[in-house]
DSSP file (Angstrom, degrees, kcal/mol; ACC not computed):
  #  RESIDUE AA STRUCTURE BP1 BP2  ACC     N-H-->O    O-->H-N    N-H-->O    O-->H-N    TCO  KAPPA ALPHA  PHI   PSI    X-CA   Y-CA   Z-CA
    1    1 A X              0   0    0      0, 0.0     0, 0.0     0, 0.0     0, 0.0   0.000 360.0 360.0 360.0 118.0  -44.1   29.3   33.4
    2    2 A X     >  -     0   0    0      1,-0.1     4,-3.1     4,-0.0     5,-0.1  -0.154 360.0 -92.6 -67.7 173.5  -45.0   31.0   30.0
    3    3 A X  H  > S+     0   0    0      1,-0.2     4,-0.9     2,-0.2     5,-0.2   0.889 126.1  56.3 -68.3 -32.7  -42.9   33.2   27.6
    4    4 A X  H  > S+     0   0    0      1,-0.2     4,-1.0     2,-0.2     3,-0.5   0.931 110.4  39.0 -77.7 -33.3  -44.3   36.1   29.6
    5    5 A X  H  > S+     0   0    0      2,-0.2     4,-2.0     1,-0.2    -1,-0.2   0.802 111.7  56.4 -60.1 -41.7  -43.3   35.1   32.7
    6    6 A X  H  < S+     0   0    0     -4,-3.1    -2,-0.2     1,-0.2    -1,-0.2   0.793 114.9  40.1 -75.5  -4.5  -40.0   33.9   31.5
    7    7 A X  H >X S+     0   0    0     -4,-0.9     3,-1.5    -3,-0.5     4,-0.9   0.654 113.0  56.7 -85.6 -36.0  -39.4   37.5   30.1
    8    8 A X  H >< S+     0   0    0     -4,-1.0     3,-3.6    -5,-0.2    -3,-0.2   0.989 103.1  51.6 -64.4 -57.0  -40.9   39.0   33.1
    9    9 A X  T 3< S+     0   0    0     -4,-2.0    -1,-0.2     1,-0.3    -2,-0.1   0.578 101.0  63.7 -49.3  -8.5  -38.5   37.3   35.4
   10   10 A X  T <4 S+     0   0    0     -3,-1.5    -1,-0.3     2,-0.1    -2,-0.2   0.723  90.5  90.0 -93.5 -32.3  -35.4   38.7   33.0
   11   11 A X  S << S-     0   0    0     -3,-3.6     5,-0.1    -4,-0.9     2,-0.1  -0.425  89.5-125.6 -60.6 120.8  -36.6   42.0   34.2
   12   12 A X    >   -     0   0    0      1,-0.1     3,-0.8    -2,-0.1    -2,-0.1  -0.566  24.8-129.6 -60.9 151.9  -35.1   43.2   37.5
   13   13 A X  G >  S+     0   0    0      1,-0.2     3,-1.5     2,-0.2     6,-0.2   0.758 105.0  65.9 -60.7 -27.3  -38.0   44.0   39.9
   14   14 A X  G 3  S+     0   0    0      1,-0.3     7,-0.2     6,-0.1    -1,-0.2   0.763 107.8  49.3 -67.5 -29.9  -37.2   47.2   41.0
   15   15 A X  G <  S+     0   0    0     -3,-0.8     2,-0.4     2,-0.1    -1,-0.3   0.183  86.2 108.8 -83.0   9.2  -38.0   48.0   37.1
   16   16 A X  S X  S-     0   0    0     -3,-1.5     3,-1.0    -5,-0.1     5,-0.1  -0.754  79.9-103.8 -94.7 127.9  -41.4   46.0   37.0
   17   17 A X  T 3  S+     0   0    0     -2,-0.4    -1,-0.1   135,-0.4    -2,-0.1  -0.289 104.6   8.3 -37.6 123.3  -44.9   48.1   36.7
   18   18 A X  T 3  S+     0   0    0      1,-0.2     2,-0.3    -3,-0.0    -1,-0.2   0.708  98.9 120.6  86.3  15.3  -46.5   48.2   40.0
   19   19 A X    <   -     0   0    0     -3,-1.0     2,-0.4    -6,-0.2    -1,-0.2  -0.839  56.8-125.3-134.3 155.6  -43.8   46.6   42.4
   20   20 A X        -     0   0    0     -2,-0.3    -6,-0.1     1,-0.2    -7,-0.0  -0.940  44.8 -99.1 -95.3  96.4  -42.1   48.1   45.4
   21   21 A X        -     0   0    0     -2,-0.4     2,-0.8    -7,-0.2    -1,-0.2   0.706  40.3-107.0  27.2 140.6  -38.9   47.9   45.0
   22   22 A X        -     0   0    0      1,-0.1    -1,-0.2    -3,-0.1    -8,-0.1  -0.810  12.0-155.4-111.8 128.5  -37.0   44.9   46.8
   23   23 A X        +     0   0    0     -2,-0.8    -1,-0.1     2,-0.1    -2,-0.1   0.600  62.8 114.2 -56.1  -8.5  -34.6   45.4   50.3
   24   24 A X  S    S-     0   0    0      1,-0.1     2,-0.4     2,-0.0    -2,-0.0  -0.313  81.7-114.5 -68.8 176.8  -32.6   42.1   49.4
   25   25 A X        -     0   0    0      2,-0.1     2,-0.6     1,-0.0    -1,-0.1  -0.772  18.1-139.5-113.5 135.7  -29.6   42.5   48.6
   26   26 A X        +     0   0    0     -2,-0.4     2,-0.3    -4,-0.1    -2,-0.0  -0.188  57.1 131.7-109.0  38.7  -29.2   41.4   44.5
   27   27 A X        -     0   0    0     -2,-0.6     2,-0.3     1,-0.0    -2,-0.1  -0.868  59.2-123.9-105.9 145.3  -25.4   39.3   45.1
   28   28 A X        -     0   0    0     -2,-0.3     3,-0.2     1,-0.1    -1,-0.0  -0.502  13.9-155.8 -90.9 127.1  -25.3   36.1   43.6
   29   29 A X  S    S+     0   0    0      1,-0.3     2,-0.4    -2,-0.3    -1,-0.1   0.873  89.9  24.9 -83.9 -32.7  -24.6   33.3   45.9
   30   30 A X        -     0   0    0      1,-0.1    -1,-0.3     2,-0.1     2,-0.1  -0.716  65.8-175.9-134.6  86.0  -23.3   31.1   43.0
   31   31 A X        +     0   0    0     -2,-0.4    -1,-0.1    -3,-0.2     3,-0.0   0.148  39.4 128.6 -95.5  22.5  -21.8   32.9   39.5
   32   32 A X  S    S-     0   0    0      1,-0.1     2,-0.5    -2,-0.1    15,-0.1  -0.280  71.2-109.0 -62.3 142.3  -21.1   29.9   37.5
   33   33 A X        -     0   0    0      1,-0.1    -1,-0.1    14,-0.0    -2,-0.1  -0.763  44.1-122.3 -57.3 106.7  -22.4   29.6   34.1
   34   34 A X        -     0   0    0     -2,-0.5     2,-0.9     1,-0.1    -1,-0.1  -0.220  23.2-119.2 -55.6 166.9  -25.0   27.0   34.6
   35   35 A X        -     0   0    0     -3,-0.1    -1,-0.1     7,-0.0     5,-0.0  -0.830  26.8-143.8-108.4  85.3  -24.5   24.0   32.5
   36   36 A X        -     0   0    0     -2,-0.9     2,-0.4     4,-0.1     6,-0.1  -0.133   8.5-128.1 -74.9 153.4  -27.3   23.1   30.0
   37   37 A X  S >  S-     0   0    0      2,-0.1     3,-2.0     0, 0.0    -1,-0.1  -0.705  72.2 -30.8 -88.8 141.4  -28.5   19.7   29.0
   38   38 A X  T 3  S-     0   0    0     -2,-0.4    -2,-0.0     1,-0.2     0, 0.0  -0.300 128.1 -20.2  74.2-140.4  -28.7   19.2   25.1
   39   39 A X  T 3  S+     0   0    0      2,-0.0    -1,-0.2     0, 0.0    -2,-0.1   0.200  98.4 146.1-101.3   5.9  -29.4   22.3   22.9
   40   40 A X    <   -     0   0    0     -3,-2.0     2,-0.3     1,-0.1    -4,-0.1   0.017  36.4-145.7 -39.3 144.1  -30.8   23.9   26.2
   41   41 A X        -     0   0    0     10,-0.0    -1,-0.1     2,-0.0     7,-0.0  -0.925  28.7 -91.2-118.4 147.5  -30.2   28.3   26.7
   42   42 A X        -     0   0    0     -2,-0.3    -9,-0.0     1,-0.1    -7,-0.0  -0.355  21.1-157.2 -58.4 160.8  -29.7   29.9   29.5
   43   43 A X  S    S+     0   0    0      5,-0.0    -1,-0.1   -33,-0.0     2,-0.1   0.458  83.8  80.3 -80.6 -29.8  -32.5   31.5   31.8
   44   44 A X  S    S-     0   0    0      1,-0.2   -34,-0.1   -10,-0.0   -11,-0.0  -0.332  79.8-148.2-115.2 166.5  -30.2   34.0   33.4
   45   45 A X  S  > S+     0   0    0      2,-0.1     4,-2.2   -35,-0.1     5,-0.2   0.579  95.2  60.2-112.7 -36.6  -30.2   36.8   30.3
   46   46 A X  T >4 S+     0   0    0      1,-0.2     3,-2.6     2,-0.2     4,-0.1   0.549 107.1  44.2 -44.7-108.4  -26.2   37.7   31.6
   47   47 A X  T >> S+     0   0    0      1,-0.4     4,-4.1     2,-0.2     3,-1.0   0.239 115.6  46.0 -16.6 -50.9  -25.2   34.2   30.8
   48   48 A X  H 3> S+     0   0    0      1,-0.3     4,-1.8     2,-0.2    -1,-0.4   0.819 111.8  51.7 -92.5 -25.9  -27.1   34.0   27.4
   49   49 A X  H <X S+     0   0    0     -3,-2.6     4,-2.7    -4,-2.2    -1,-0.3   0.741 114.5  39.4 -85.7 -36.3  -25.8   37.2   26.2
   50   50 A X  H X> S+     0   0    0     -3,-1.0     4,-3.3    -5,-0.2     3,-0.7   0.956 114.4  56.9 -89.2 -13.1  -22.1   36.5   26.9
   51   51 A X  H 3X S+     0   0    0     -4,-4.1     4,-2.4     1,-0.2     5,-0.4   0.977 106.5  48.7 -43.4 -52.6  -22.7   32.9   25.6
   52   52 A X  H 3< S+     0   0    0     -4,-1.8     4,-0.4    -5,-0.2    -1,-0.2   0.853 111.7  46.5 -73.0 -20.3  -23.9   34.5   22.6
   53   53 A X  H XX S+     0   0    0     -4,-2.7     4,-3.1    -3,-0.7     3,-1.3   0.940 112.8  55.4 -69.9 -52.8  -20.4   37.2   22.2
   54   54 A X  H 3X S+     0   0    0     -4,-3.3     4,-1.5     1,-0.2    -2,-0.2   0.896 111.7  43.5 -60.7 -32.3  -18.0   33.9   23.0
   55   55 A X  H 3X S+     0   0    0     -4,-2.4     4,-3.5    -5,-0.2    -1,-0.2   0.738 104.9  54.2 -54.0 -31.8  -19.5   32.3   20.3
   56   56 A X  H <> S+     0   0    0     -3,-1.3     4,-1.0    -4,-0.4    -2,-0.2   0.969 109.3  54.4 -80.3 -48.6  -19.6   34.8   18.0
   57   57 A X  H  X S+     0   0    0     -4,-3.1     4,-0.8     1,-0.2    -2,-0.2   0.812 109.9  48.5 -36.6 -91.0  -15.5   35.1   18.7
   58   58 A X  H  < S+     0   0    0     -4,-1.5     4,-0.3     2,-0.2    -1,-0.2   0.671 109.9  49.4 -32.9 -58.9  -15.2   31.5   18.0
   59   59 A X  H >< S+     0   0    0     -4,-3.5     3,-2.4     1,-0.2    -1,-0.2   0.814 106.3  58.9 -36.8 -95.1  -17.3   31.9   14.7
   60   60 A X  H >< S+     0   0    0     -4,-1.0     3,-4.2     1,-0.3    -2,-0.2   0.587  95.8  66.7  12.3 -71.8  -15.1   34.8   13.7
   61   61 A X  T 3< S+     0   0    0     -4,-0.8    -1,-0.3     1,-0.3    -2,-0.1   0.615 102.6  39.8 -70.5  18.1  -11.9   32.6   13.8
   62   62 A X  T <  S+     0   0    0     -3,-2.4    -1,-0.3    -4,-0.3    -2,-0.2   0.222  87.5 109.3-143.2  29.4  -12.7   30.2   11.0
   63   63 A X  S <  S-     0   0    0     -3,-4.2     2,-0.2    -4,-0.2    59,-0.1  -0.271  76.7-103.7 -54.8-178.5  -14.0   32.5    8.6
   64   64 A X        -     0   0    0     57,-0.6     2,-1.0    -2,-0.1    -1,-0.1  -0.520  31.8-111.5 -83.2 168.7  -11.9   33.3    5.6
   65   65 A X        +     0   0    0     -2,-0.2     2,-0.1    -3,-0.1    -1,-0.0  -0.424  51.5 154.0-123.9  81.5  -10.0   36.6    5.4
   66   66 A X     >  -     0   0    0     -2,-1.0     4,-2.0    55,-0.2    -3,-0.0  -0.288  50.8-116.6 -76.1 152.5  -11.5   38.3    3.0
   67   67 A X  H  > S+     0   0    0      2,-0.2     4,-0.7     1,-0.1    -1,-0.1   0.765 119.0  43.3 -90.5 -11.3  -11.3   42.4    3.1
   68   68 A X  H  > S+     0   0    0      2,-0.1     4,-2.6     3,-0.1     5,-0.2   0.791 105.5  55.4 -67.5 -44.2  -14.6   42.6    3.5
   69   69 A X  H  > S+     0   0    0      2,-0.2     4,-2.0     1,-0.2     5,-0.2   0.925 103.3  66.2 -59.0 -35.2  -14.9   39.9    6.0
   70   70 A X  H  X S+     0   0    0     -4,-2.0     4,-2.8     1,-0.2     5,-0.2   0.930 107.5  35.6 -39.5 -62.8  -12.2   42.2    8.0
   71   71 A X  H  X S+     0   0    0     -4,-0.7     4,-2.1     2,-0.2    -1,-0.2   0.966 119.0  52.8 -74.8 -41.1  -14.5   45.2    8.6
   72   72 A X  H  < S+     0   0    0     -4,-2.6     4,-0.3     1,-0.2    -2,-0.2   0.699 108.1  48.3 -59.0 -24.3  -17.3   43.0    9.0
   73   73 A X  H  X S+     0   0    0     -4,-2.0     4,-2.3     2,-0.2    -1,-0.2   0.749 108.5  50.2 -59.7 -55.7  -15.7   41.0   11.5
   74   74 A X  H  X S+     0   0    0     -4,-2.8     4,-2.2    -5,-0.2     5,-0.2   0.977 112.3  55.4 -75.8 -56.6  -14.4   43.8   13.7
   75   75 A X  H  X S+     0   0    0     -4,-2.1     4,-0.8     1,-0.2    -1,-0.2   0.614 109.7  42.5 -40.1 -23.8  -18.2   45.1   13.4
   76   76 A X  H  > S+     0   0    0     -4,-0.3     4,-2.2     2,-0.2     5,-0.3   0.890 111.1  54.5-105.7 -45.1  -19.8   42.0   14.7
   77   77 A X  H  < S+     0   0    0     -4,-2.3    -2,-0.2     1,-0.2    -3,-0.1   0.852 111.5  44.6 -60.7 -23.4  -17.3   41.4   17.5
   78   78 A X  H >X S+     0   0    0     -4,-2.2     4,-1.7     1,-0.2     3,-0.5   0.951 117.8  45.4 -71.9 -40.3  -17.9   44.8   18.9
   79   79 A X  H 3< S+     0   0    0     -4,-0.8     4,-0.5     1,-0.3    34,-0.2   0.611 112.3  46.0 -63.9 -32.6  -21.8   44.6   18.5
   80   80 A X  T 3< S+     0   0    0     -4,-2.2     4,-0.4     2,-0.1    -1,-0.3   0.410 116.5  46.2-102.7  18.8  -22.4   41.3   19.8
   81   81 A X  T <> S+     0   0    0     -3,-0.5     4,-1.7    -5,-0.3     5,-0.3   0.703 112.3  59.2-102.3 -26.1  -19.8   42.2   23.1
   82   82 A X  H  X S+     0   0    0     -4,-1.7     4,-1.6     1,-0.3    -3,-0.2   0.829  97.4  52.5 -61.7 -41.4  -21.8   45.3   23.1
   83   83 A X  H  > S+     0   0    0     -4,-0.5     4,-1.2     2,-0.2    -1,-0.3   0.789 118.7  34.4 -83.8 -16.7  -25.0   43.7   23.6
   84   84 A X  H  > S+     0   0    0     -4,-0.4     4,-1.0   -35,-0.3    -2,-0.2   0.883 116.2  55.1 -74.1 -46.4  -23.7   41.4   27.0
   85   85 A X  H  X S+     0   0    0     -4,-1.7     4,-1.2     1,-0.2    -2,-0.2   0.842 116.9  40.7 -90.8 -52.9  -21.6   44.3   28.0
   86   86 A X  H  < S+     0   0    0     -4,-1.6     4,-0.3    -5,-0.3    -1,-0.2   0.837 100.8  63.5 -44.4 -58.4  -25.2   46.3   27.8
   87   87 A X  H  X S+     0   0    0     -4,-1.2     4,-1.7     2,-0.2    -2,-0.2   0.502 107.6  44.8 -70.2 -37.5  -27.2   44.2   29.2
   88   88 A X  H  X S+     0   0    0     -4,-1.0     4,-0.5     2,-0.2    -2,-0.2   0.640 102.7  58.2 -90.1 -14.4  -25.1   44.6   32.6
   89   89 A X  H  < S+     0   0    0     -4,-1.2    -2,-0.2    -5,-0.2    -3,-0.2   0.660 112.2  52.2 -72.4 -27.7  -24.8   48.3   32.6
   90   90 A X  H >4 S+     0   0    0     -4,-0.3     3,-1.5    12,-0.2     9,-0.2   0.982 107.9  47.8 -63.9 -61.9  -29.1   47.6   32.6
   91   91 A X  H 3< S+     0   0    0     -4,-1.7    -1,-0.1     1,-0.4    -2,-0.1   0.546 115.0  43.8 -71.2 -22.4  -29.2   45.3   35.4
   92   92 A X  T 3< S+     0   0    0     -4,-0.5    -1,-0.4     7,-0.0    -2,-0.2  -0.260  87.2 149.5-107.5  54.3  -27.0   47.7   37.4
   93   93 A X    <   -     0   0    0     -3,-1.5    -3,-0.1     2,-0.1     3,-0.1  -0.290  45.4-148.7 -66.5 156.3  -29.2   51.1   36.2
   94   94 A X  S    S+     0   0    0     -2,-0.0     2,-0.5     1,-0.0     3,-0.1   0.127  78.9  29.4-110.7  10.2  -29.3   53.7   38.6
   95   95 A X  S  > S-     0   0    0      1,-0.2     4,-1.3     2,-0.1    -2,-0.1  -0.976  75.7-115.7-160.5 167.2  -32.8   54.5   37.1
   96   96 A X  H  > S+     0   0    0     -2,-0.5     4,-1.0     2,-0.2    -1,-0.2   0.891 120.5  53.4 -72.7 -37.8  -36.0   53.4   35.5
   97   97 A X  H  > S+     0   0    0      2,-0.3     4,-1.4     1,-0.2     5,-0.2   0.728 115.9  40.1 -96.1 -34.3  -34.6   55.9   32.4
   98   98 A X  H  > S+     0   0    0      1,-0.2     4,-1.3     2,-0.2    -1,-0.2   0.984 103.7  58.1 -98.0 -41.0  -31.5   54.2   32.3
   99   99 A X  H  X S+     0   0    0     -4,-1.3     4,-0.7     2,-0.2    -2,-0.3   0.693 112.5  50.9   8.4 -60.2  -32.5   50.9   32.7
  100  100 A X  H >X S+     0   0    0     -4,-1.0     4,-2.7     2,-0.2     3,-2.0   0.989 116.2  35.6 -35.1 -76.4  -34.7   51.8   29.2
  101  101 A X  H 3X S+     0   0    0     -4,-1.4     4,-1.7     1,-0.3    -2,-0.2   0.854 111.2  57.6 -55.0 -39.1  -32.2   53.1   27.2
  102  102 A X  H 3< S+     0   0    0     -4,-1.3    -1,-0.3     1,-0.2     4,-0.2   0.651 121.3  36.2 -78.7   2.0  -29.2   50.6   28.5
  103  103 A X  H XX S+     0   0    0     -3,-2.0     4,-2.2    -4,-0.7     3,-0.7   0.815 110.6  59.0-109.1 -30.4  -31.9   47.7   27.2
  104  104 A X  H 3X S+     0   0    0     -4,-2.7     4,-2.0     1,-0.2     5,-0.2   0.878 108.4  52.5 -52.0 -33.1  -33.1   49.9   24.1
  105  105 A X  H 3< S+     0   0    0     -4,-1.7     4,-0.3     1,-0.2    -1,-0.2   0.667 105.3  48.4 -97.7  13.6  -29.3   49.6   23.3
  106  106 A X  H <> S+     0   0    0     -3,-0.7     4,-2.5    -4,-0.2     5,-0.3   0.822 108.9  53.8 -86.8 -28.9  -29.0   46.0   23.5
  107  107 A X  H  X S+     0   0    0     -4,-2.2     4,-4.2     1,-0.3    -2,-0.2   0.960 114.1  42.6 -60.8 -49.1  -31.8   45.6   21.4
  108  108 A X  H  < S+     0   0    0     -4,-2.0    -1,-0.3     2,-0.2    -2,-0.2   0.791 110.2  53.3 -64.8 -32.3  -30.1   47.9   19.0
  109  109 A X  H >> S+     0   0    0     -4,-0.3     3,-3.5    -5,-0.2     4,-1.1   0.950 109.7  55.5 -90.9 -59.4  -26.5   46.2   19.4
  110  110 A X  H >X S+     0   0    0     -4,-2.5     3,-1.5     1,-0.3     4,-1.3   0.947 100.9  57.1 -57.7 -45.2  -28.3   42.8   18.5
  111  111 A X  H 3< S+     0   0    0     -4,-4.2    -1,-0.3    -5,-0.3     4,-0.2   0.413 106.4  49.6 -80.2  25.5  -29.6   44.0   15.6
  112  112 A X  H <> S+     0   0    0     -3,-3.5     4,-1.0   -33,-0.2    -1,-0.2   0.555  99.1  60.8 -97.1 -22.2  -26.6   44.7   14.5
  113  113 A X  H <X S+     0   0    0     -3,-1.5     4,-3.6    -4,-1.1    -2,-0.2   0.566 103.4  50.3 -84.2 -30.1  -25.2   41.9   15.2
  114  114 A X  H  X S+     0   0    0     -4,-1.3     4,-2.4     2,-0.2     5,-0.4   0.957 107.1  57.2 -77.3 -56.2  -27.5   39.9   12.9
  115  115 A X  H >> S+     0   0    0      2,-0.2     4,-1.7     1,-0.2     3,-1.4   0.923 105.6  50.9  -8.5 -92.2  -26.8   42.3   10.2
  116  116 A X  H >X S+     0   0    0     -4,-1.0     4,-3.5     1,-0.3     3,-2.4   0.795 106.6  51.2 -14.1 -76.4  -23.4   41.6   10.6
  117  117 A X  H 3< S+     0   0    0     -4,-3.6    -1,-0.3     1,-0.3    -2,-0.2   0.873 114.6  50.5 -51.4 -41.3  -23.8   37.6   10.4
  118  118 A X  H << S+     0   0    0     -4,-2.4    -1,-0.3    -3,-1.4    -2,-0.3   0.558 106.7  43.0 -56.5 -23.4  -25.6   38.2    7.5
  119  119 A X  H << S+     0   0    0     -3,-2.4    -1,-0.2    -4,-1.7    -2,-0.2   0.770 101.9  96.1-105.9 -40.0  -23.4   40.5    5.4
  120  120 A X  S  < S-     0   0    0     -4,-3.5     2,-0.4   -48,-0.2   -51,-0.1  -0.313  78.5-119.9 -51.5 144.5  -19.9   37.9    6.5
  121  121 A X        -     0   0    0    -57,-0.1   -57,-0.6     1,-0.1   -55,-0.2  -0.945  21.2-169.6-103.4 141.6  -18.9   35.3    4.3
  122  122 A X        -     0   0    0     -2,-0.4     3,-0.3     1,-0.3     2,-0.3   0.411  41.0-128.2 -85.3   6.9  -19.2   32.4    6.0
  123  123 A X        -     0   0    0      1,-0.2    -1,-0.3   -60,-0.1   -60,-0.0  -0.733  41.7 -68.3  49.0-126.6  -17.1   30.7    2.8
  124  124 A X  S    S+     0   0    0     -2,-0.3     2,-0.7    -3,-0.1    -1,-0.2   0.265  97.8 111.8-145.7   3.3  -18.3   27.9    1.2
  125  125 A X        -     0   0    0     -3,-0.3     5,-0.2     3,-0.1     3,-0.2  -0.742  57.5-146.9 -94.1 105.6  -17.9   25.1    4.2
  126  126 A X  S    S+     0   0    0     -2,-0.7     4,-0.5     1,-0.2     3,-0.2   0.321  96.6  75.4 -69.5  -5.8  -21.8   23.9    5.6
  127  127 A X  S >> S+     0   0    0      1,-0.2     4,-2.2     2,-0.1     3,-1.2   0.957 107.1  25.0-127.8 -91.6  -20.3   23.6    8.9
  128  128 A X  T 34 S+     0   0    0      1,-0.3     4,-0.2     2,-0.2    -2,-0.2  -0.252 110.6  62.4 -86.9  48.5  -20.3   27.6    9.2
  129  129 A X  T 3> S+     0   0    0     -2,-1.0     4,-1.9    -3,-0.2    -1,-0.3   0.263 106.7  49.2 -91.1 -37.1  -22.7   28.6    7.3
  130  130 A X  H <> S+     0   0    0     -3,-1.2     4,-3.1    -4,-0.5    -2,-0.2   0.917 109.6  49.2 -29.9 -67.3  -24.7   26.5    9.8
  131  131 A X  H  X S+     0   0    0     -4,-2.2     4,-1.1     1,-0.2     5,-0.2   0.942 115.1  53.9 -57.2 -81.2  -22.9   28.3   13.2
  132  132 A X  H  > S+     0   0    0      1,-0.3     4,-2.0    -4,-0.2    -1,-0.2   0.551 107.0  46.1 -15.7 -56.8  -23.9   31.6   11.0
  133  133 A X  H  X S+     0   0    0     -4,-1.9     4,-1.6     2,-0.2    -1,-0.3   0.983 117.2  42.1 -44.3 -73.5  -27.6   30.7   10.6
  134  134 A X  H  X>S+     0   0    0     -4,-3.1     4,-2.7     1,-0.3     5,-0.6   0.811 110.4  56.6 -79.8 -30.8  -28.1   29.7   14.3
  135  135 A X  H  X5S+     0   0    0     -4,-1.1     4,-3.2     2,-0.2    -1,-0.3   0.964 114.5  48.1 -50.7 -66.7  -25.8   33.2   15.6
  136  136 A X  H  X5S+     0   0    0     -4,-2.0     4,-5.0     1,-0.3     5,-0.3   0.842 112.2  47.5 -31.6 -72.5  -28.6   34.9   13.4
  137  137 A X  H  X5S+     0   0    0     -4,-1.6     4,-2.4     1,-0.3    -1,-0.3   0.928 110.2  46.0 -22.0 -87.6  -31.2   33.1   15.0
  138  138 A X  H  X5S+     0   0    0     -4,-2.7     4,-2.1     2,-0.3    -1,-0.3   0.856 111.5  50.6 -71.4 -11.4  -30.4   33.5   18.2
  139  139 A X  H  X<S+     0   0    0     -4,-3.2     4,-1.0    -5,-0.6     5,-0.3   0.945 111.3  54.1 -73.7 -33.6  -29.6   37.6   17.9
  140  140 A X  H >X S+     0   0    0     -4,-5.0     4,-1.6    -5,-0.2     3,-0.8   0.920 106.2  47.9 -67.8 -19.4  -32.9   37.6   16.3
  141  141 A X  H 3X S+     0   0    0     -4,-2.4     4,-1.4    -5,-0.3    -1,-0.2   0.954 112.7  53.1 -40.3 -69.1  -34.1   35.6   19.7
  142  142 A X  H 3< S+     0   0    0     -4,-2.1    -1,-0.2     1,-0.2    -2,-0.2   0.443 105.3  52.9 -71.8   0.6  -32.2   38.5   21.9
  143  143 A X  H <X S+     0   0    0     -4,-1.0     4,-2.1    -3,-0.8     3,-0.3   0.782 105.7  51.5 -98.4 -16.2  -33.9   41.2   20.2
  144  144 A X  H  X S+     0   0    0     -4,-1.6     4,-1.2    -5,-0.3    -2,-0.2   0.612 108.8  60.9 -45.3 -32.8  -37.2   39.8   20.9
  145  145 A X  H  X S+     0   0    0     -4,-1.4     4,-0.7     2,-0.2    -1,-0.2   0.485 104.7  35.8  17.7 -97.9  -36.0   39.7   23.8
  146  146 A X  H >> S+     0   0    0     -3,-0.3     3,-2.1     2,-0.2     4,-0.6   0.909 110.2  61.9 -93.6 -78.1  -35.3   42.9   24.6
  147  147 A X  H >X S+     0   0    0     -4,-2.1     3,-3.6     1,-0.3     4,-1.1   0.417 102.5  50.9 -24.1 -83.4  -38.1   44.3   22.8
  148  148 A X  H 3X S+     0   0    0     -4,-1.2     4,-1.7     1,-0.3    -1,-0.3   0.699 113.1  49.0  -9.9 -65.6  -40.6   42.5   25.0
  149  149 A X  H <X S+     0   0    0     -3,-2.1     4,-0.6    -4,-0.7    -1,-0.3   0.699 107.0  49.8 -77.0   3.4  -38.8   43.9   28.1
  150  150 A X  H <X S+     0   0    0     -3,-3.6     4,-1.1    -4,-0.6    -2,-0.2   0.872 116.7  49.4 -82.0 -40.2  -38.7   47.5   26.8
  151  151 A X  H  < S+     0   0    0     -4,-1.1    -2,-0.2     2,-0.2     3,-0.2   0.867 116.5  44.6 -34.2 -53.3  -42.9   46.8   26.2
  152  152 A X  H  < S+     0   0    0     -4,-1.7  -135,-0.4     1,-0.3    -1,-0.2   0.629 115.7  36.5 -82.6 -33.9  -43.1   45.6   29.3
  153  153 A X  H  <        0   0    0     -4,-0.6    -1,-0.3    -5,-0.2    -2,-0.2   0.770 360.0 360.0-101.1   2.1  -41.3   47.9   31.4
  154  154 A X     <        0   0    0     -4,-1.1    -1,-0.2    -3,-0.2    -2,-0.1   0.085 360.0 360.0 -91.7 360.0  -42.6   51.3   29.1
């Protein structure tokens, strides 16, 4: 399977070019967080999305407490909860037009999110300045993401 397939497949079908809609029923037999080996991400786009908000809490609590870091802080936790929290309002759209918008605003909420890690200071500690880099990383990942499926489904 390629990056286009694995993007396609993040897509619900009923929102895919050129597909009839499917009569199965879309409940989840098994709702576990899968368990990845090594440095492995989730497939499922829920999973990776709240993976990426619980983390970003966790970051958050060993910053310093700066008054800058304060407002920047509350901004990043709302933005990257925004984009998970988003991302399931998509996957249950009541439309193709909301299904767009609710993924145009995860795209949006993730690049916000990077912002964010970027403007915090992580202090002075290589240990989070690290976590900082790879949260970056991976919102820039999730807006790529999204983008691809806003291309895709457009």
């Amino acid at each position: 399977m390629d990056a286009a397939d694995a993007v396609k497949s993040q897509i619900p079908s009923r929102y895919q070019k050129h597909q009839i809609p499917s009569t199965k029923s879309q409940v989840r037999i098994n709702p576990k967080i899968p368990k990845m080996k090594g440095d492995a991400k989730p497939r499922d786009l829920e999973d990776r999305t709240f993976r990426f908000a619980e983390l970003v809490r966790g970051f958050v609590k060993q910053l310093p407490r700066t008054i800058s870091n304060t407002e920047d802080v509350r901004q990043l936790v709302r933005s990257s909860g925004s984009v998970a929290a988003n991302w399931i309002e998509a996957d249950e759209a009541l439309s193709r037009k909301d299904f767009l918008m609710r993924v145009k605003i995860c795209r949006k909420e993730a690049k916000e999110s990077r912002l964010f890690l970027r403007l915090v200071d992580a202090g002075l500690t290589k240990t989070t300045l690290g976590t900082r880099d790879e949260l970056a990383a991976e919102a820039r990942e999730l807006t790529l993401i999204f983008s691809s499926i806003i291309s895709k489904s457009e």
